[in-house]
C-alpha positions in Angstrom: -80.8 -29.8 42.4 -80.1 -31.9 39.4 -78.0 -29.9 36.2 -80.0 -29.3 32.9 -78.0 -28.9 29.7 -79.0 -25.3 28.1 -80.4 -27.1 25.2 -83.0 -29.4 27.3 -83.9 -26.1 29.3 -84.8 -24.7 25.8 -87.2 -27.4 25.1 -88.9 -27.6 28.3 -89.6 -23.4 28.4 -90.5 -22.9 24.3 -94.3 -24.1 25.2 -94.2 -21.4 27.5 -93.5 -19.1 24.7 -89.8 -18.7 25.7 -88.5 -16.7 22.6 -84.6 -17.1 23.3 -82.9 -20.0 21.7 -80.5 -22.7 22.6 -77.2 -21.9 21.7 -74.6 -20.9 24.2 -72.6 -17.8 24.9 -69.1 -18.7 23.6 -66.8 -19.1 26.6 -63.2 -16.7 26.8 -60.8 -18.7 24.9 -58.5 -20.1 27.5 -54.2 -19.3 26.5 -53.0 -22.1 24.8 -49.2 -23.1 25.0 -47.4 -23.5 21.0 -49.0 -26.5 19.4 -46.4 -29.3 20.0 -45.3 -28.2 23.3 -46.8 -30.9 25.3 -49.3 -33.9 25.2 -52.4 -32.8 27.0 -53.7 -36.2 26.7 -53.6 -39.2 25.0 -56.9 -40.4 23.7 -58.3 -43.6 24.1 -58.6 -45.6 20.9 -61.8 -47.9 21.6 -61.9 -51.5 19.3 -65.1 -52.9 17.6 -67.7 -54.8 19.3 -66.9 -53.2 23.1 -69.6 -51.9 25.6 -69.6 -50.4 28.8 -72.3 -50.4 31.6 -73.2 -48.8 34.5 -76.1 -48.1 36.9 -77.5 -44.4 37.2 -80.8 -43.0 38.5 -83.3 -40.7 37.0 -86.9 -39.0 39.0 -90.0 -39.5 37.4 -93.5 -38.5 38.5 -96.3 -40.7 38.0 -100.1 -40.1 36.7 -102.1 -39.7 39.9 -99.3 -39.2 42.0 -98.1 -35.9 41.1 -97.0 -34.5 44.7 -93.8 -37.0 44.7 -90.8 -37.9 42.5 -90.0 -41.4 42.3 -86.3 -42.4 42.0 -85.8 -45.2 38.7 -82.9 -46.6 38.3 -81.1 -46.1 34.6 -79.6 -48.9 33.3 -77.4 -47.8 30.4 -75.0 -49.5 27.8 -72.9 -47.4 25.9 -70.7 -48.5 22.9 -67.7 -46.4 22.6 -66.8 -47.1 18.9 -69.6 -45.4 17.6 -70.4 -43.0 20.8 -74.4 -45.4 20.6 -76.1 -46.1 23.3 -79.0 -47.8 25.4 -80.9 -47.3 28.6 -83.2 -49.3 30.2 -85.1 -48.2 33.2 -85.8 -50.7 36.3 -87.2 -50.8 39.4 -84.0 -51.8 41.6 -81.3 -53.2 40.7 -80.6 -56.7 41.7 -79.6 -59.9 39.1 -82.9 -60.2 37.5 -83.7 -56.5 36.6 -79.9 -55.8 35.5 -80.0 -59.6 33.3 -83.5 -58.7 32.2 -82.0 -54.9 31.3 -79.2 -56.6 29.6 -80.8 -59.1 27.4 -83.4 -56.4 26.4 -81.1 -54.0 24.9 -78.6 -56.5 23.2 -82.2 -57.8 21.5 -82.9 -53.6 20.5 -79.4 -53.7 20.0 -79.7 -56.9 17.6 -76.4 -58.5 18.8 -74.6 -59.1 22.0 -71.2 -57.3 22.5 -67.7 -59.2 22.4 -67.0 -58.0 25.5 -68.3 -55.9 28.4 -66.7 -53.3 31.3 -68.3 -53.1 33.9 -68.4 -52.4 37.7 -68.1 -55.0 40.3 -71.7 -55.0 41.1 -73.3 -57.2 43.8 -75.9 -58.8 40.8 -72.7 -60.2 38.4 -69.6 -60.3 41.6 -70.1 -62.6 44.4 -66.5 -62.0 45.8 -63.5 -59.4 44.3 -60.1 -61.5 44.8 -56.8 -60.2 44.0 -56.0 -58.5 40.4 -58.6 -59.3 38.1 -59.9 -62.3 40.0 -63.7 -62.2 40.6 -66.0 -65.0 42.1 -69.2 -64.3 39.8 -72.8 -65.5 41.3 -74.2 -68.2 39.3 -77.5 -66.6 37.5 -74.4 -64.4 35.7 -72.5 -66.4 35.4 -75.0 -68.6 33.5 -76.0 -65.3 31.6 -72.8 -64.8 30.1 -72.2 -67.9 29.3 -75.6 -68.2 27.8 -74.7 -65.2 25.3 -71.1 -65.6 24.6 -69.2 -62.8 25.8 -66.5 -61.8 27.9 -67.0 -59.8 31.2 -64.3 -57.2 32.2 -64.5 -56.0 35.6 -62.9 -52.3 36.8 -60.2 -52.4 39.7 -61.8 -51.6 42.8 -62.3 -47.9 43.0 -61.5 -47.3 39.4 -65.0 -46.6 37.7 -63.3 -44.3 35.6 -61.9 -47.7 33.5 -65.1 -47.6 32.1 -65.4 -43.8 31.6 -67.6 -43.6 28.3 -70.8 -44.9 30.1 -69.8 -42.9 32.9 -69.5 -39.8 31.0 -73.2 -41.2 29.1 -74.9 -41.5 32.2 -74.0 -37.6 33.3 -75.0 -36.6 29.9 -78.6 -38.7 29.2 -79.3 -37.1 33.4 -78.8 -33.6 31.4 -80.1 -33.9 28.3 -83.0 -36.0 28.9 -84.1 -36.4 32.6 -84.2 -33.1 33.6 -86.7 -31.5 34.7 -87.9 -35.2 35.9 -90.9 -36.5 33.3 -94.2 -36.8 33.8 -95.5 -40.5 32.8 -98.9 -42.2 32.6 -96.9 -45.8 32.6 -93.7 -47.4 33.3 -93.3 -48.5 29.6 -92.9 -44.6 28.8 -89.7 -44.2 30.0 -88.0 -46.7 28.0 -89.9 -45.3 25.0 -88.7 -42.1 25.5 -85.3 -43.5 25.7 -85.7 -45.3 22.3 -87.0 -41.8 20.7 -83.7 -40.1 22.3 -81.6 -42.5 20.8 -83.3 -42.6 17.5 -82.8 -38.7 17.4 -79.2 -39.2 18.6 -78.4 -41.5 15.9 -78.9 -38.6 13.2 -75.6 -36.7 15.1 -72.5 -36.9 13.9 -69.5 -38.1 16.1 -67.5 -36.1 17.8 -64.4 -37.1 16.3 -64.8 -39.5 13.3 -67.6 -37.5 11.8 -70.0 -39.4 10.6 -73.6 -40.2 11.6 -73.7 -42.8 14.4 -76.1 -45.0 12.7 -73.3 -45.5 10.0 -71.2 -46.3 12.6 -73.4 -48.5 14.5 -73.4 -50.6 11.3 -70.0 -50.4 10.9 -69.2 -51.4 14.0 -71.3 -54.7 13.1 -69.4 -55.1 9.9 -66.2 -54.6 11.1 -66.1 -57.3 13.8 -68.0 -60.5 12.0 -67.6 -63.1 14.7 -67.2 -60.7 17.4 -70.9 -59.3 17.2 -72.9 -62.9 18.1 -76.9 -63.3 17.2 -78.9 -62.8 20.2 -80.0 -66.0 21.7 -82.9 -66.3 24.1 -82.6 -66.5 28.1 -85.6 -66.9 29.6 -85.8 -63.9 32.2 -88.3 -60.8 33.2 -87.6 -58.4 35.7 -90.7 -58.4 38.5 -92.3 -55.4 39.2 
């Protein structure tokens, strides 16, 4: 059984006249030692211009087949300066679904990343040599070299290098694919996603405070050269 934050549970029951609302019983306080005892943790500072992306999966029910959940895979590219971002949802995920995933959201997106973390997946790694080695399949490399920027691979085993879009994927499973939705066409699902982010953009970050669409821009203003215009790379994921 997949988790559903409180908040999404809301949602789906207040049709159903559900007359509670969504906010959560306050947990005990846990004891806290004297500020300035120790350094929990240190908190990662994240630069302009940087994404993360990773692979997660989300059920889905289709118009006229309503007896069986269909597994999609979730494509999502998160940008940790401004806590943004984007999902695309494919049928598998080989080379040409994740490029085609790719060079859709940097075109929502409006610019292609400096840089990129991510996993040593089978459609961008051919062979993982030692230390940060990799040999890269040819349609990627070709990709990346197409759009500019620079690809940063985790250390085997080490997916929590890029823990931002790890931590995204957990949350969009909660927040937005739970229970799974009920769709008349494949396009809906990335709509959806486009809504959610549009209504997450309104939210204030976590820590610098301000509305991620000021951020988002800021990111963009920030970094000049880093952020590139999106070019064109002629690719389509099959169905």
């Amino acid at each position: 059984m997949r988790r559903t934050s409180y908040d999404r549970a809301s949602i789906v029951v207040r049709p159903q006249s559900y007359s509670g609302n969504s906010k959560k019983k306050a947990p005990t306080p846990a004891p806290t030692e004297p500020c300035g005892t120790k350094e929990p943790y240190a908190r990662l500072e994240h630069a302009p211009g940087a994404a993360q992306v990773d692979f997660g999966d989300t059920l889905t029910v289709l118009a006229g087949d309503e007896t069986h959940e269909r597994v999609v895979h979730k494509l999502v590219m998160s940008i940790p300066y401004s806590n943004d971002s984007l999902t695309r949802h494919l049928p598998t995920e080989n080379a040409e679904c994740f490029l085609a995933g790719l060079k859709s959201m940097f075109e929502e997106l409006g610019a292609v990343p400096r840089e990129i973390w991510l996993d040593n997946l089978p459609a961008a790694v051919h062979r993982v040599l030692e230390g940060e080695d990799r040999v890269l399949t040819a349609f990627f490399t070709e990709f990346r070299n197409h759009y500019g920027f620079r690809a940063v691979f985790c250390n085997r085993g080490k997916g929590n290098e890029k823990g931002h879009v790890e931590n995204k994927v957990g949350t969009l499973r909660r927040n937005c694919d739970s229970p799974p939705r009920r769709i008349a066409e494949w396009s809906e699902l990335d709509e959806n996603a486009a809504l959610d982010r549009a209504r997450r953009q309104k939210e204030l970050h976590y820590c610098k405070h301000k509305p991620i669409s000021e951020l988002v821009a800021e990111d963009k203003a920030k970094v000049n050269g880093t952020f590139t215009t999106c070019g064109r790379f002629p690719l389509a994921p099959s169905s």
